[in-house]
C-alpha positions in Angstrom: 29.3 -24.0 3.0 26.4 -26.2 4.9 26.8 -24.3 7.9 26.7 -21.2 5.7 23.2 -22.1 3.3 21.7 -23.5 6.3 21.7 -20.4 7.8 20.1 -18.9 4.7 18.1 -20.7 4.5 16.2 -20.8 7.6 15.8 -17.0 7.0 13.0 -18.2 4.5 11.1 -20.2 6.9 7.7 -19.7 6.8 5.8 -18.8 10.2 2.8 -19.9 11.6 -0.7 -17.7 10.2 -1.6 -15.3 12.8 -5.3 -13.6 12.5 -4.8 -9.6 11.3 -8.3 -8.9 12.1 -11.7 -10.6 13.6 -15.1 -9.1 13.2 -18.4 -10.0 11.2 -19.8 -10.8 8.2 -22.8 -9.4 8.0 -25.6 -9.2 5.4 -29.2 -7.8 6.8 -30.2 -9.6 10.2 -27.2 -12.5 9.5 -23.9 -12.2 11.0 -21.0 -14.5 10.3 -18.1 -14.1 13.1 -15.1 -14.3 10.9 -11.3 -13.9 11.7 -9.1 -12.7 8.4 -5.2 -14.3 7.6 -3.6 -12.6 4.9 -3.5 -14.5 1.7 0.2 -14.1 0.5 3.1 -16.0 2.5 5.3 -14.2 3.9 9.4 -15.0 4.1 9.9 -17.3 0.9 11.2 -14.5 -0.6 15.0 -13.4 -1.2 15.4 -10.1 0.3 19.0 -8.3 -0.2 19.9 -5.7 2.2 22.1 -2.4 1.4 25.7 -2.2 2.2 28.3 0.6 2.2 30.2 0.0 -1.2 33.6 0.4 0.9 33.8 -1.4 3.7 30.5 -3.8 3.4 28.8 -2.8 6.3 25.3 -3.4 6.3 23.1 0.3 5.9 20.9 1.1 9.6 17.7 2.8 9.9 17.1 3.6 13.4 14.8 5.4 14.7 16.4 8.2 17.4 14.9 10.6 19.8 16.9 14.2 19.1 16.8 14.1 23.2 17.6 11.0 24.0 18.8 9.2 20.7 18.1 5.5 19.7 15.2 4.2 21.5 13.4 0.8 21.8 10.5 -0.2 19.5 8.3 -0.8 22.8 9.3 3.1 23.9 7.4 4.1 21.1 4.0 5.9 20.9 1.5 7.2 18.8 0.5 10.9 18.9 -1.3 13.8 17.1 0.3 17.4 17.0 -2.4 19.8 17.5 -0.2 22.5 18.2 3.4 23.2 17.1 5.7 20.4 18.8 2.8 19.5 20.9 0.9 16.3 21.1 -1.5 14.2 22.4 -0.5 10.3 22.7 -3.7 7.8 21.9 -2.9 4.4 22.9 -4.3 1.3 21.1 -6.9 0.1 24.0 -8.2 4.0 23.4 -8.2 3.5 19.4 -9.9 0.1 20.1 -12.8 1.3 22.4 -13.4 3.8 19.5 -14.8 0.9 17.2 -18.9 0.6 17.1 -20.4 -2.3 16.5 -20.6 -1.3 12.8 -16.4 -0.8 12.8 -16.4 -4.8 14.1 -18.5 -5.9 10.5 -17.6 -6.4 7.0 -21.7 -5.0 6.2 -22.8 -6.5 2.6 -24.2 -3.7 0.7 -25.3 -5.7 -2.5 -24.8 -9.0 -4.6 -23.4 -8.7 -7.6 -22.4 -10.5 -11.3 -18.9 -11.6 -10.7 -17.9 -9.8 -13.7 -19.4 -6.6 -12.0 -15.9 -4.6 -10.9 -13.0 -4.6 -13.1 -9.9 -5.6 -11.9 -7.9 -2.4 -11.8 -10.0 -1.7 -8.9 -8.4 -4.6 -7.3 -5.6 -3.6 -4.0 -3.8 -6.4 -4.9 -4.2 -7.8 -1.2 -6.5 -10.9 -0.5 -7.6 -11.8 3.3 -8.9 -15.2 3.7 -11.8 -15.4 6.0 -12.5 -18.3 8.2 -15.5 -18.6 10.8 -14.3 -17.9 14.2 -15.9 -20.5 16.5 -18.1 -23.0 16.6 -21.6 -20.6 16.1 -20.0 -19.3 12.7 -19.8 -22.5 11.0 -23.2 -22.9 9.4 -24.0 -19.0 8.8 -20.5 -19.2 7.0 -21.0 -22.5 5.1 -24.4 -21.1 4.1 -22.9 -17.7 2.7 -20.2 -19.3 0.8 -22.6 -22.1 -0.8 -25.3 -19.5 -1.8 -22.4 -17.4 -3.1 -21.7 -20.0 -5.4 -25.3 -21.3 -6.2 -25.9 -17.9 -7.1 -22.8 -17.0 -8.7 -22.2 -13.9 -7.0 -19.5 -11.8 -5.1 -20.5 -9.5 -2.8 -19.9 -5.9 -2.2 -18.9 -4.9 1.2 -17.6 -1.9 3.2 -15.7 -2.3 6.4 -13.0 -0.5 8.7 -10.1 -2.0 8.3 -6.3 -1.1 9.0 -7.3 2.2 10.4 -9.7 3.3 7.7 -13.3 2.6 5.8 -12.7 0.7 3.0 -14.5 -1.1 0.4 -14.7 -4.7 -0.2 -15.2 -7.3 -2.5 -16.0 -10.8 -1.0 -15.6 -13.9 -3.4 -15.2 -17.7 -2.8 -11.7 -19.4 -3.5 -12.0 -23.0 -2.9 -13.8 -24.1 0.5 -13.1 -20.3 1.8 -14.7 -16.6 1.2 -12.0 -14.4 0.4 -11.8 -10.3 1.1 -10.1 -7.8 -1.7 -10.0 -4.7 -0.6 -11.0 -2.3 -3.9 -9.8 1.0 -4.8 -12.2 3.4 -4.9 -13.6 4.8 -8.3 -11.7 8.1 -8.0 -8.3 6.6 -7.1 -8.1 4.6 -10.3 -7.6 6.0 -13.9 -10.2 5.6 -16.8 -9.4 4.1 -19.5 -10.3 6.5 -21.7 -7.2 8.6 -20.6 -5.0 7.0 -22.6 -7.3 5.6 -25.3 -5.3 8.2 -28.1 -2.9 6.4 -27.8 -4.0 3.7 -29.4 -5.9 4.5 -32.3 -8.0 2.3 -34.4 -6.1 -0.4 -36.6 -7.8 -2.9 -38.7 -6.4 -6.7 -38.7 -7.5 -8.9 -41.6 -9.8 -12.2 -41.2 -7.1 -14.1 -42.3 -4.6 -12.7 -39.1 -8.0 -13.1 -37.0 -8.6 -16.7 -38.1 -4.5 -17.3 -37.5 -4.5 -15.6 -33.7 -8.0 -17.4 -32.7 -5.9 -20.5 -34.4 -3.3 -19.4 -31.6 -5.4 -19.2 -28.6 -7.4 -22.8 -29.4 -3.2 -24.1 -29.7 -2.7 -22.7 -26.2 -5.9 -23.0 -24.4 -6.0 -25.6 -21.6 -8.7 -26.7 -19.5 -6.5 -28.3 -16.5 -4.5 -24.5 -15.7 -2.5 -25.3 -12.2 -1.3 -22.2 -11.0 0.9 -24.2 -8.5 3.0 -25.5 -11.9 4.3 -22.2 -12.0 7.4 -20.9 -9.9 9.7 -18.0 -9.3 12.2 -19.3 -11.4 14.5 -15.7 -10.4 14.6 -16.2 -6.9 15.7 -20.1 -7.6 18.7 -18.6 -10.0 19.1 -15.6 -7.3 19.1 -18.7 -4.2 22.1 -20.3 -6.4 24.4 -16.9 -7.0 23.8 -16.7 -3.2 25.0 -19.9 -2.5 27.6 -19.9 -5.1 29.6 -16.7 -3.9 29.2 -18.1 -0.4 31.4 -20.9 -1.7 33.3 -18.7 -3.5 32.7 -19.7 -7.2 32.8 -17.6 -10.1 29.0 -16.7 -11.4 28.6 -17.8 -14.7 26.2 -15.8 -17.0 23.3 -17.5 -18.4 23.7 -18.9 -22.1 22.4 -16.0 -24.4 19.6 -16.4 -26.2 18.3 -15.5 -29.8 17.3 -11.8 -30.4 13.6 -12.3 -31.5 13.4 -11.6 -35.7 11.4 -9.4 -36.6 9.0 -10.4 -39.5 5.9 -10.4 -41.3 3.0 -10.9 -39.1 1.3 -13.4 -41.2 4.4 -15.1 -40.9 5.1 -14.9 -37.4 1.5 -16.2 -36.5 1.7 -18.8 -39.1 5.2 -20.3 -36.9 3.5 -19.3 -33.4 0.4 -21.7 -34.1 2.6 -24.1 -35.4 5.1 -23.9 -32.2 2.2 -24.1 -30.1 0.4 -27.0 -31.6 3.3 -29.2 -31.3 4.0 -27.9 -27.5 0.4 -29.2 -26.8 -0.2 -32.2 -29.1 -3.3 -30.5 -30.5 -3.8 -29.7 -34.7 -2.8 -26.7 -36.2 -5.4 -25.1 -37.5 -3.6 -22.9 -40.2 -5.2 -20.6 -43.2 -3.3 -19.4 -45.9 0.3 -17.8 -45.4 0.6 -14.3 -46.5 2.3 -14.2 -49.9 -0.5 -16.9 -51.0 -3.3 -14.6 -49.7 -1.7 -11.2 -52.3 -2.0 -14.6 -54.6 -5.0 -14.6 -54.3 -6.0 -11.5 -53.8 -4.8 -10.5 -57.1 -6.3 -13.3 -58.9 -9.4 -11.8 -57.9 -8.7 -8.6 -58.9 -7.6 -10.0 -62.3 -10.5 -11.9 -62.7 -12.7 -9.1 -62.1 
C-alpha cells in the first residue's frame, strides 16, 4: 500500500510557477515591465480518468494523421484552410513577429471605484503580475501603492492568449493582479430573469431576526486559508482505501432539514449562530407572540 499511495501521491505535486506572458503595464507615458503567473495551482487536484467498464482499460485520445496515423505532439502544426483541404502553416516566431509594441502592453484606459464592474463580468482567471527586472521595481511599487491610496482598480485592455481582451487590474496583498472581464454583450442582464422573482414583502420583525443573523455570523478575522476541499480529502481516502482493498463505508446520514415557520426557523438559526461564535443573540419576538400581539391591537382598536 506505501508503494502504491506514494505513487499517488506524487501525481499531486505541485510544479515550479512558470511565466505565461511578459509585456507592460502601461498607463500614459509610464511603463511597468511585468511578467504574469497564473493565480490558481495547478496539480493538487484529484483527477479520475475514464475506463472501458469491461476490461478496465484506461479510454485514449490520440490525435492521428488519416495518412500516416498517430503522430508526435512536436509533428504538429498550426494552419489556416483557405481553400478546401488546403492550408497555409504559421509558425509561432511568425505569430510572434506579428505583435506591435501595443500587443506587448496591458494599456490603462481609466481608474475606476472598485465597486465599478460587477462580478459576473469576472473570467474567473486571475494572473498575478510581478515586475520583470530590476528597472520595473519602482514604476511597479508606485502603481500598486497609488492604487491603494487611491482606492482604485484599473481598467485595462491587452492581447492576450491570442486575442484583445479586457482587463481589470486590482491589488491582492504586495502584488497587482489581472482578471480578464467578459465583455458587456457576452454576459446576461439581470433583468432577464427578474419575472421570476416577483416582489414579496418580509415583515420588520423577519428583517430585525435575519440582520439579527448576519451580526451572529459576521467576523472581522475571515481566513480564506481555514477553508479546504473537504471532497477531494474524502475522494484521496476512497482512493487509498480500494487500493488497500477495503470496503468503502458510506458517510453517516444526516437529518433531512424540517421544514417550518420562518419566524421560527430564524429565531433557532440566530440562536445556533450566537452560540457557534460566542456573541448575544439578539432576538425579537417569536412568531405566535407577534399574531399576540398583533391582535391585541386590533382588539384594542
Amino acid at each position: 500500500m506505501d508503494g502504491a499511495t506514494g505513487g499517488f501521491a506524487s501525481e499531486v505535486a505541485l510544479m515550479a510557477s512558470r511565466s505565461v506572458w511578459k509585456g507592460f503595464i502601461r498607463f500614459s507615458l509610464v511603463s511597468v515591465p511585468v511578467k504574469a503567473y497564473t493565480a490558481t495551482a495547478s496539480g493538487g487536484g484529484i483527477s479520475l480518468n475514464q475506463l472501458h467498464k469491461g476490461c478496465g482499460s484506461r479510454i485514449n485520445y490520440k490525435k492521428t494523421c488519416p495518412i500516416h496515423g498517430e503522430v508526435k505532439a512536436d509533428e504538429i502544426v498550426s494552419g489556416y484552410e483557405y481553400a478546401d483541404n488546403q492550408y497555409v502553416i504559421i509558425n509561432p516566431d511568425e505569430l510572434e513577429k506579428l505583435r506591435t509594441p501595443k500587443d506587448r502592453a496591458i494599456d490603462i484606459n481609466a481608474f475606476i471605484p472598485q465597486d465599478a464592474i460587477d462580478p459576473a463580468y469576472y473570467s474567473g482567471k486571475t494572473y498575478y503580475l510581478v515586475p520583470d527586472g530590476p528597472i520595473g521595481l519602482k514604476p511597479y511599487a508606485l502603481l500598486h501603492r497609488t492604487m491603494i491610496d487611491q482606492k482604485r482598480f484599473a481598467f485595462a485592455q491587452v492581447v492576450f492568449t491570442g486575442k484583445e481582451q479586457i482587463v481589470l487590474l486590482r491589488t491582492i496583498g504586495g502584488l497587482i493582479a489581472m482578471t480578464p472581464l467578459s465583455y458587456a454583450s457576452e454576459v446576461k442582464a439581470p433583468a432577464e430573469f427578474e419575472p421570476e422573482v416577483p416582489k414579496v414583502e418580509v415583515s420588520p420583525e423577519e428583517l430585525k431576526l435575519a440582520k439579527s443573523l448576519t451580526d451572529a455570523m459576521t467576523t472581522d478575522d475571515f481566513d480564506m486559508a481555514a477553508h479546504k476541499d473537504l471532497y477531494s480529502e474524502r475522494l484521496h481516502k476512497l482512493i487509498e482505501a480500494k487500493i488497500a482493498g477495503q470496503d468503502v463505508v458510506a458517510a453517516p446520514a444526516e437529518e433531512s432539514p424540517q421544514v417550518i415557520n420562518l419566524m421560527e426557523a430564524l429565531q433557532k438559526s440566530v440562536a445556533a449562530a450566537a452560540q457557534k461564535s460566542g456573541k448575544p443573540a439578539k432576538l425579537v419576538a417569536s412568531s405566535s407572540e407577534v399574531k399576540a400581539k398583533e391582535s391585541r391591537k386590533r382588539k384594542s382598536s
